[in-house]
MARBAGU-753244 format. One line per 5 residues: for each residue x, y, z of N, C-alpha, C. Coordinates in steps of 0.1 Angstrom, whole numbers, plus 5000, padded with zeros to 4 digits. Layout:
BEGIN
X Y Z X Y Z X Y Z; ...
This chain:
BEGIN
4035 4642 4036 4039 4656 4036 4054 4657 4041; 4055 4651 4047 4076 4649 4056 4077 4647 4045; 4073 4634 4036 4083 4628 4026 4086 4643 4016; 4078 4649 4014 4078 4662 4001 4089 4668 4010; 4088 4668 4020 4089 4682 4028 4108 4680 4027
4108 4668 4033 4123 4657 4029 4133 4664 4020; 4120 4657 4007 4129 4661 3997 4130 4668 3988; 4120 4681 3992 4123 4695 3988 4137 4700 3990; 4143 4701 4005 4156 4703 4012 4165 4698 4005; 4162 4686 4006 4174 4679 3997 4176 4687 3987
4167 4692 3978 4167 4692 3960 4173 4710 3965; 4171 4716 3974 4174 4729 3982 4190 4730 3982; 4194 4718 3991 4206 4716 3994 4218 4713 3984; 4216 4708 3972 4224 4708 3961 4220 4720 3953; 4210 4723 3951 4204 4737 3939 4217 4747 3946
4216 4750 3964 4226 4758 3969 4241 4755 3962; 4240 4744 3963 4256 4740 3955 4262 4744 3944; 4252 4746 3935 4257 4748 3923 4248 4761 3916; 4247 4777 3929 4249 4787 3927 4263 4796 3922; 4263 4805 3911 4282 4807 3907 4290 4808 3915
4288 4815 3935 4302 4815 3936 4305 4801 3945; 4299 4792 3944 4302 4778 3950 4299 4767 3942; 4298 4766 3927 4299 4759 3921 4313 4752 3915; 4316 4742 3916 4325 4737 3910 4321 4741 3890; 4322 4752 3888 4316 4754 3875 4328 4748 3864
4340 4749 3867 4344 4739 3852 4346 4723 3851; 4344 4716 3860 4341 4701 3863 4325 4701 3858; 4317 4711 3865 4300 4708 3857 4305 4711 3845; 4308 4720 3841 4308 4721 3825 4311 4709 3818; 4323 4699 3819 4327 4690 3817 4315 4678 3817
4312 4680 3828 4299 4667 3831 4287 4673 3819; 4283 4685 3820 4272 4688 3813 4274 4682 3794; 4291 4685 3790 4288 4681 3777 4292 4665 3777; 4299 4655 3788 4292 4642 3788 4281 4635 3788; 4271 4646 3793 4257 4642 3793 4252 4643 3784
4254 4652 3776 4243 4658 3763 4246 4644 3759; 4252 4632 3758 4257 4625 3745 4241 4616 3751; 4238 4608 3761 4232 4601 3770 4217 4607 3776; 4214 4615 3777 4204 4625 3784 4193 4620 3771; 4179 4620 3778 4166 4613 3770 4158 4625 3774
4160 4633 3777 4154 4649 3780 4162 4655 3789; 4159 4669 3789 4164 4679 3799 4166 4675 3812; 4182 4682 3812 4186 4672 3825 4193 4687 3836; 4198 4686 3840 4202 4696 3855 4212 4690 3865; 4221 4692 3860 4229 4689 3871 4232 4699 3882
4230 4693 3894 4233 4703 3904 4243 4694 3915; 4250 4706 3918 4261 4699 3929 4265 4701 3942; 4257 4692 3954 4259 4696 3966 4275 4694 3971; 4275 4705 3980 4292 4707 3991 4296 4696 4000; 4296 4683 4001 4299 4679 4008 4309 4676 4018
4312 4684 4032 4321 4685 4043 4326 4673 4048; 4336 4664 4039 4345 4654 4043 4349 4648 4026; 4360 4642 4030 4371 4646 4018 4368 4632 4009; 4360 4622 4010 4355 4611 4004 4339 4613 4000; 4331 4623 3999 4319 4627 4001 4315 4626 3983
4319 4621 3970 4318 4618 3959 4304 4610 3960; 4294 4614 3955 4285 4605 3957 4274 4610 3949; 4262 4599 3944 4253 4600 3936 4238 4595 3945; 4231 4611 3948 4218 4605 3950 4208 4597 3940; 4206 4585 3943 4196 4575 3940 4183 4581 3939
4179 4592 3937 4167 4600 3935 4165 4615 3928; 4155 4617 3927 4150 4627 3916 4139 4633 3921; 4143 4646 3934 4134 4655 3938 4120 4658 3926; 4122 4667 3919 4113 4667 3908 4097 4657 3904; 4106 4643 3906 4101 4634 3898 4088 4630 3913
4098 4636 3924 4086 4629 3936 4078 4640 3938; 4084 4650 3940 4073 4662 3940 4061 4659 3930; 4061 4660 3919 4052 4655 3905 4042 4642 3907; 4050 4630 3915 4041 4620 3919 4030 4623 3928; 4041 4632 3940 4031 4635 3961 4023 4647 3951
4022 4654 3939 4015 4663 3938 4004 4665 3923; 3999 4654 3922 3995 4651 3908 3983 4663 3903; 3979 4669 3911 3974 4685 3907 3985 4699 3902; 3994 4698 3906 4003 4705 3905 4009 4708 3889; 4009 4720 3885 4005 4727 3873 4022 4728 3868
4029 4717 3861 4048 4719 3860 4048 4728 3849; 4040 4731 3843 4039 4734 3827 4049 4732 3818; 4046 4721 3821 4059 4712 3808 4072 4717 3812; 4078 4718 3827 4087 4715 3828 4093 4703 3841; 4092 4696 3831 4099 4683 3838 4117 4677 3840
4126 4686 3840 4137 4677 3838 4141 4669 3847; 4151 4662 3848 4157 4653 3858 4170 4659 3860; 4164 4661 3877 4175 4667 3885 4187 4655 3887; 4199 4658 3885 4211 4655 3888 4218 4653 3901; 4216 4651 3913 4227 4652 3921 4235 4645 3923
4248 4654 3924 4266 4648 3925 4266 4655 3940; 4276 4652 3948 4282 4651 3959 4294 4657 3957; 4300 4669 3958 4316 4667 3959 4321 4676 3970; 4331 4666 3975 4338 4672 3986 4344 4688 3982; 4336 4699 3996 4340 4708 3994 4357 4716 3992
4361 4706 3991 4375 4710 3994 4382 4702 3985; 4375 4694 3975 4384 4700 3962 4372 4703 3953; 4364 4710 3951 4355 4719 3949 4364 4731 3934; 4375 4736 3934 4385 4739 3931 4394 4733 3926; 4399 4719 3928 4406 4710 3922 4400 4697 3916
4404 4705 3902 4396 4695 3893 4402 4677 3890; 4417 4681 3892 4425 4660 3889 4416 4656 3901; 4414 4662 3911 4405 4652 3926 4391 4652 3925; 4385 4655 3912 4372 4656 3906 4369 4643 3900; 4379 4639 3895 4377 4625 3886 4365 4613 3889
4367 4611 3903 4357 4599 3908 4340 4609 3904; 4338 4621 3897 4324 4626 3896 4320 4620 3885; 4332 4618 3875 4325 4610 3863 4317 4596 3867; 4326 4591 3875 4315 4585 3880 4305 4578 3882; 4303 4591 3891 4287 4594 3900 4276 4599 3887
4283 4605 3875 4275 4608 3869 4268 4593 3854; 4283 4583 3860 4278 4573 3853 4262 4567 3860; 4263 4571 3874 4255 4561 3880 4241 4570 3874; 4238 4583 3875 4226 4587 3869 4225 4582 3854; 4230 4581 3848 4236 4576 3835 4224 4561 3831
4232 4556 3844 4224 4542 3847 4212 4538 3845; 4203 4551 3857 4192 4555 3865 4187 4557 3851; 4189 4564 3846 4182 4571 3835 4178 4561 3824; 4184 4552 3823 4183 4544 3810 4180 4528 3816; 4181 4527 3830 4175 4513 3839 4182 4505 3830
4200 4504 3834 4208 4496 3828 4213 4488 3836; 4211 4490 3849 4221 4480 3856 4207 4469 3860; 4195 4469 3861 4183 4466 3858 4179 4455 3849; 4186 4460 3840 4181 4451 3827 4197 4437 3831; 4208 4443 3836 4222 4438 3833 4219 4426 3847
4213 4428 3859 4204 4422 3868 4198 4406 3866; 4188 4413 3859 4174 4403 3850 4180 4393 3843; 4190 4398 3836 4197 4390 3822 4209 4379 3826; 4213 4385 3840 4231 4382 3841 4226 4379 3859; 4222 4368 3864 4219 4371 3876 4233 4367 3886
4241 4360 3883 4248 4356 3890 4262 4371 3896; 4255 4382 3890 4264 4393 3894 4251 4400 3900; 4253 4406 3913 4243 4415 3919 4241 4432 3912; 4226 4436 3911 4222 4447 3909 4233 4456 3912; 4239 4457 3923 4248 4470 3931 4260 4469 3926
4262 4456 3920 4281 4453 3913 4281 4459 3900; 4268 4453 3889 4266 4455 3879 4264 4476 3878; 4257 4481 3888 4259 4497 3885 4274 4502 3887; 4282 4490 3896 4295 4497 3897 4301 4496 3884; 4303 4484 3881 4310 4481 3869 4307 4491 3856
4296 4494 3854 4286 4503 3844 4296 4517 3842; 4295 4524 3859 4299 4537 3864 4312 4538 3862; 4322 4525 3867 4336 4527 3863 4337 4528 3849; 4333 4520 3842 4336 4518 3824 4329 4527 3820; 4317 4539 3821 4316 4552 3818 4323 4560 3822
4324 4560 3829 4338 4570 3838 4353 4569 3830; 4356 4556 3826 4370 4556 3820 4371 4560 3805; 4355 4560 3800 4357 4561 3785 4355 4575 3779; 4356 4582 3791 4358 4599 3794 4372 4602 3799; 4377 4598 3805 4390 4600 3813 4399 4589 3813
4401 4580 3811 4414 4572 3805 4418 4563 3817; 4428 4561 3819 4437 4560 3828 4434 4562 3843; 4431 4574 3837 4433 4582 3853 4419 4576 3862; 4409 4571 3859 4401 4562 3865 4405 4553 3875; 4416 4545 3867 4420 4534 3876 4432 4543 3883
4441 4551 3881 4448 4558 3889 4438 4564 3901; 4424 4568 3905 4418 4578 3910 4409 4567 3922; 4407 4554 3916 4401 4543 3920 4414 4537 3930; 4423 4535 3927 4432 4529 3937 4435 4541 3945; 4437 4552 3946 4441 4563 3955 4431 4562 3967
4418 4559 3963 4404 4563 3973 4402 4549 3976; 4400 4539 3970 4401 4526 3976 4410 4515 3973; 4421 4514 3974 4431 4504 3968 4430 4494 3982; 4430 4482 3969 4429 4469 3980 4416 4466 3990; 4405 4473 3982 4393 4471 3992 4388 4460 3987
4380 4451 3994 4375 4439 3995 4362 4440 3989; 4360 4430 3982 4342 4432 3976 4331 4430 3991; 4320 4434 3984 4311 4439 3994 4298 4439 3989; 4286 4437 3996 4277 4443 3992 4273 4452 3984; 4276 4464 3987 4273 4473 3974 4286 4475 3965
4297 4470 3964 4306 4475 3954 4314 4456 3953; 4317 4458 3945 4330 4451 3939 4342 4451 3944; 4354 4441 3945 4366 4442 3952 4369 4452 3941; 4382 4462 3945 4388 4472 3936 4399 4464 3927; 4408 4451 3930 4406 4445 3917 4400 4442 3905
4392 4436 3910 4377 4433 3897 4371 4443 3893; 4376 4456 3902 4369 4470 3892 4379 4473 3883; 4394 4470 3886 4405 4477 3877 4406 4472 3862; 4404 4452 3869 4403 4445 3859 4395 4449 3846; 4381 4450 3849 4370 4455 3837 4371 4468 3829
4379 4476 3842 4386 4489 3835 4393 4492 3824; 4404 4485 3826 4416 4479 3817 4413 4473 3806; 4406 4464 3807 4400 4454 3797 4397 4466 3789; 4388 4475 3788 4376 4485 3782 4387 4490 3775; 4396 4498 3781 4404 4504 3775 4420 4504 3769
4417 4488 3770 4429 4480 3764 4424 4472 3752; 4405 4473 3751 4397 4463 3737 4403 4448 3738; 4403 4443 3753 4403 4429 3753 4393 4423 3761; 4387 4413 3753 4375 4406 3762 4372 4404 3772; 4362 4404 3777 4359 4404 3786 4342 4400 3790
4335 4393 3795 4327 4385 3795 4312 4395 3804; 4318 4408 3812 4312 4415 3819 4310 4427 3809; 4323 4432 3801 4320 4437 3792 4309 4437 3780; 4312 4425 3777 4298 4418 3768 4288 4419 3770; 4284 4419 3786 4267 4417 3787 4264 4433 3793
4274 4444 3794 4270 4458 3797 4270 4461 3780; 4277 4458 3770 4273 4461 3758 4262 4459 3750; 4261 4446 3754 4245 4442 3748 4233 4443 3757; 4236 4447 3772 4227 4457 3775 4224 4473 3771; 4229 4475 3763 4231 4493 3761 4225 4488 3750
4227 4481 3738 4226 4480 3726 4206 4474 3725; 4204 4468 3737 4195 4462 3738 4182 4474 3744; 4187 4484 3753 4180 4498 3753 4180 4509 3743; 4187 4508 3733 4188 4520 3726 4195 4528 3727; 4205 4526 3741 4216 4535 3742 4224 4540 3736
4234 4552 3737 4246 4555 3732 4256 4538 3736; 4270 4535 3727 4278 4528 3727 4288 4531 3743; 4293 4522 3746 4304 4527 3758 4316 4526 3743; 4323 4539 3743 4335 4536 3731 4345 4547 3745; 4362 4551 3733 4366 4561 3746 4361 4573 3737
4358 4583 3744 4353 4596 3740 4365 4606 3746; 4376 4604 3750 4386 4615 3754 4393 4615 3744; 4404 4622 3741 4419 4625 3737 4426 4633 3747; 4437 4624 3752 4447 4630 3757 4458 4640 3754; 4457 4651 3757 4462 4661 3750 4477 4660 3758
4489 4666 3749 4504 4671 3758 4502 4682 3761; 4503 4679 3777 4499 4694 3779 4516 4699 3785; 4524 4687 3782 4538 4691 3795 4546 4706 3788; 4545 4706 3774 4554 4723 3769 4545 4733 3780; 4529 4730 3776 4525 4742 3782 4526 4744 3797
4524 4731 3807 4521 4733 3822 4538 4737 3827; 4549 4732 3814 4561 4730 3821 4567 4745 3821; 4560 4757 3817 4560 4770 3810 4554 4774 3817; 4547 4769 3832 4534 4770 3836 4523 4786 3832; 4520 4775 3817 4508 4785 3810 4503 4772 3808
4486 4780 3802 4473 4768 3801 4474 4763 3788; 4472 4751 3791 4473 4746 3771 4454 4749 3767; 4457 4752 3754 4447 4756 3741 4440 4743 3741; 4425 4739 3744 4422 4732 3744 4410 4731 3729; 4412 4715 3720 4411 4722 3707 4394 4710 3705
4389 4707 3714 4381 4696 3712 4371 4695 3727; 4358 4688 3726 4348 4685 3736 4360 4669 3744; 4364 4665 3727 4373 4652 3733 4388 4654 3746; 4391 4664 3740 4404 4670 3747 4400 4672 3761; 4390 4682 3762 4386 4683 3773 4382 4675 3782
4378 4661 3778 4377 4649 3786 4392 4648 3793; 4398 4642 3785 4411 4639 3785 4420 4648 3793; 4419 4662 3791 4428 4668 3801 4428 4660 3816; 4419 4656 3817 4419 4651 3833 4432 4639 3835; 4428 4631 3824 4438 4620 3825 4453 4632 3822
4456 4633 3812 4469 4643 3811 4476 4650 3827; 4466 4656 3832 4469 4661 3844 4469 4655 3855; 4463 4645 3852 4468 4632 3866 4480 4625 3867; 4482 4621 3850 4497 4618 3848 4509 4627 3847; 4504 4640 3848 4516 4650 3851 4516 4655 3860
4507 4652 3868 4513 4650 3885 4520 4645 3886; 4514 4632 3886 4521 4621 3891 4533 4618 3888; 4539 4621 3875 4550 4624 3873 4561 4633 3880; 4554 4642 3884 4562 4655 3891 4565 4651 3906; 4557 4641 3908 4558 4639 3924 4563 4625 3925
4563 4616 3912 4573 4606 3911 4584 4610 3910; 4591 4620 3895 4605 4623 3896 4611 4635 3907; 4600 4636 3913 4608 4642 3924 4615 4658 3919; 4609 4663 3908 4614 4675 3901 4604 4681 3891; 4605 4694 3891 4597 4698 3880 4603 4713 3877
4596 4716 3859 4605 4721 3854 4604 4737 3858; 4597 4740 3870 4595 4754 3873 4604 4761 3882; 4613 4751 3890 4619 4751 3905 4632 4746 3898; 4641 4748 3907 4657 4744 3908 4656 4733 3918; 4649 4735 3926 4649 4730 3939 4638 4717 3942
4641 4708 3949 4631 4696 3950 4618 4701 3957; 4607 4696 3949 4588 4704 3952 4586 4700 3964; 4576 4707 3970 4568 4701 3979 4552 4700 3974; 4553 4685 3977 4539 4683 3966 4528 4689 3965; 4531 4696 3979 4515 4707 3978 4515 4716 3969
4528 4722 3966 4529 4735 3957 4527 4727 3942; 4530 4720 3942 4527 4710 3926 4512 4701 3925; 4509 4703 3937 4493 4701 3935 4482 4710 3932; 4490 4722 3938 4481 4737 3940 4485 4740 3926; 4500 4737 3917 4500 4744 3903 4495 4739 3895
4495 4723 3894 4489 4712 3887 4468 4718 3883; 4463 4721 3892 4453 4720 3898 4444 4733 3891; 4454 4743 3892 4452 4756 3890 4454 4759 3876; 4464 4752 3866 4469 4753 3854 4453 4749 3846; 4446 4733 3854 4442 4729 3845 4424 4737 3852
4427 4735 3859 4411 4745 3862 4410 4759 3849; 4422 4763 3852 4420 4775 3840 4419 4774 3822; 4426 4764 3825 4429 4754 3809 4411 4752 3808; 4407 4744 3816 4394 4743 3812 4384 4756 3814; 4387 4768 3819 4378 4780 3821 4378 4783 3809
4392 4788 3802 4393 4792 3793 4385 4786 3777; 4386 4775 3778 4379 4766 3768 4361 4767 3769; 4364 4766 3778 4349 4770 3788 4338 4784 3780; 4346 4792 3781 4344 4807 3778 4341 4812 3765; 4355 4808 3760 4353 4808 3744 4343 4799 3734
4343 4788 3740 4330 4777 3733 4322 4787 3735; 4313 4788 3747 4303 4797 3749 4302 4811 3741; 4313 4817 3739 4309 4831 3734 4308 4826 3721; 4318 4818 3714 4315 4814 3696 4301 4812 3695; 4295 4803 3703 4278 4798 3706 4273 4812 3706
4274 4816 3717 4267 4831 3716 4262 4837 3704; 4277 4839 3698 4279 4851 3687 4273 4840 3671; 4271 4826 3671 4267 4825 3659 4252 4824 3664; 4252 4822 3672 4232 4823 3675 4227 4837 3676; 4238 4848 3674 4229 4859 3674 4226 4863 3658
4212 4868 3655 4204 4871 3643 4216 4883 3636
């Protein structure tokens, strides 16, 4: 009964997360149409607040699924989905380029779901269970967002040493690169013919990187014309940051930025870039599904 009792709270404590006015709702949005591609039934993502600024994280569990086991009388009436939890630091909650590492966390359910790192384990033993989900998570993660993966991966851990549960962040960049450069790679190979060997969806890239610099440099939202675009804005917005805070100028100001104000516009352009896309998909949906 603790154990239910556990992890009721738990499934409490994220469900709180991703009520409207504390949801990161256009980063979920994003995740939600990554999933549809991958998802083997009804899925839910929900996103707990987490209070420290590295708090990106994927619970290894599925409230639902334990409640259903500790309670085999219990009447679901056919509804069973698999709960989702992501982790994101409350404080960029709002800032979607510092969202990036969610893709992810949502690789790792990804994983969970399809018992890929599992099979990649069994088959490939000389790489550990915990390396092989990393490797998986980074190369789903980049084949949504580009670039900006390995840009987002060195910011949060550059130069970290392999480990028990992760890989040195070299050997994560490496496999990154590879994926999204279409050169061989031997790790590559055996997460492909693991996917291919469950029936999964393909790891291919699924973004397009939009120019967004006429519109952010005009600071208005660029017209977002694709599910693919929308991936990609992330990468776009990470490299026009980074740009802005590399050249030391941007085209709104006379005067040299202070990075916060170009993080706060960077941030804000594309949060709304994606509301907007956001809105309008939904109401077209709306308005052709009404009789």
């Amino acid at each position: 009964m603790r154990n239910l009792s556990q992890c009721t709270w738990l499934a409490y404590q994220y469900l709180c997360g991703s009520i409207s006015r504390e949801a990161p709702y256009e980063v979920e949005y994003c995740l939600k149409i990554a999933l549809g591609t991958w998802r083997k039934k009804q899925c839910i993502i929900t996103t707990g607040l987490i209070d420290f600024p590295h708090g990106y994280c994927f619970l290894q569990v599925d409230p639902w699924e334990f409640i259903l086991a500790a309670l085999p009388a219990f009447d679901s009436q056919n509804f069973t989905p698999s709960l989702v939890l992501i982790g994101v630091p409350r404080l960029y909650k709002n800032k979607p380029i510092f969202c990036i590492p969610l893709y992810h966390e949502l690789g790792h359910f990804v994983d969970r779901h399809w018992g890929i790192a599992n099979l990649l384990a069994l088959t490939n033993m000389s790489i550990s269970w915990s390396h092989w989900a990393e490797y998986f998570a980074d190369v789903f993660a980049a084949s949504y967002v580009g670039e900006s993966k390995v840009r987002a991966l060195s910011a949060v851990a550059s130069g970290a040493a392999p480990n028990q549960s992760h890989p040195g962040t070299s050997d994560r960049i490496q496999v990154i690169e590879a994926f999204l450069a279409g050169r061989p790679d031997l790790r590559l190979d055996a997460i492909y013919a693991a996917l291919a060997r469950l029936g999964a969806p393909p790891l291919v890239r699924r973004f397009q990187t939009p120019d967004i610099a006429p519109a952010f440099d005009d600071l208005r939202t660029f017209s977002l014309q694709s599910d693919e675009q929308v991936h990609g804005l992330f990468n776009a917005a990470w490299l026009y940051f980074e740009r802005c805070i590399t050249n030391g100028t941007v085209p709104w100001s006379s005067s040299p930025p202070h990075e916060g104000d170009v993080e706060t516009i960077v941030n804000n352009l594309t949060e709304k870039t994606l509301r907007n896309y956001a809105i309008v998909r939904q109401w077209n949906n709306a308005a052709s599904a009404t009789p």
